[in-house]
C-alpha positions in Angstrom: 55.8 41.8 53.5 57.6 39.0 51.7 59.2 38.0 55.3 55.9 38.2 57.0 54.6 35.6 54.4 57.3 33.6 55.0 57.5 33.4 58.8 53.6 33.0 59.2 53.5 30.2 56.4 54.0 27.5 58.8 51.2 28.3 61.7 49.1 28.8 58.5 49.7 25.2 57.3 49.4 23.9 61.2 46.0 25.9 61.5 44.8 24.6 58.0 45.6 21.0 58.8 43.8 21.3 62.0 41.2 22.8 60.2 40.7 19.9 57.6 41.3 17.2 60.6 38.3 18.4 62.0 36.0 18.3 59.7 37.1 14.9 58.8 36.3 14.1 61.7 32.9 15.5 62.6 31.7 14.2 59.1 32.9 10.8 60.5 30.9 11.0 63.6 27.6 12.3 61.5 27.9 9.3 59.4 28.7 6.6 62.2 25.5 8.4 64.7 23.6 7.8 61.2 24.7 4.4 61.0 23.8 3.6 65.0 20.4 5.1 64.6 19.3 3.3 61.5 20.5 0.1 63.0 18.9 1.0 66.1 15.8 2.8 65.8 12.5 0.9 64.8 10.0 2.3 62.8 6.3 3.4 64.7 4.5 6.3 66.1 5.4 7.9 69.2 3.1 9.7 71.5 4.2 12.9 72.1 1.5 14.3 73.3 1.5 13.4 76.5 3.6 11.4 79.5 4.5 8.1 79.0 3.4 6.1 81.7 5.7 5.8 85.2 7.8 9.2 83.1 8.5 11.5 86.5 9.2 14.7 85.6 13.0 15.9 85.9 12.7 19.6 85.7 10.3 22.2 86.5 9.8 26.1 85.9 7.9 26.9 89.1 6.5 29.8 87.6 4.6 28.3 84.8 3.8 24.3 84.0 6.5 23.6 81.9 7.6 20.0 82.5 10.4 17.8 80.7 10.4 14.9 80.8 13.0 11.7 80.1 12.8 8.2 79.5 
């Protein structure tokens, strides 16, 4: 067993660096998408409700009225 350990101690070390790299890494994105929104978004109410006006709708189910639509 001692081997075993010893031969599979470097792809554990690889696998744990890759690991650690990427959550680094997603946590930086998170944080710099936080950063953009709160720099870019304004504060207000948004109608969701309904359509905006001149919104066309992208998708449709054609066996119910389920619409999406984008800005």
């Amino acid at each position: 067993m001692a081997v075993w350990l010893a031969e599979a101690r470097r792809p554990f070390d690889l696998y744990a660096a890759i690991v650690a790299g990427s959550a680094v890494s997603y946590n930086l994105d998170l944080w710099l998408y936080g950063r953009t929104l709160e720099r870019s978004l304004k504060p207000g109410v948004v109608d969701v409700d309904g359509p905006q006006a001149g919104a066309q709708p992208v998708w449709k189910v054609h066996s119910s009225n389920i619409r999406i639509y984008f800005k």
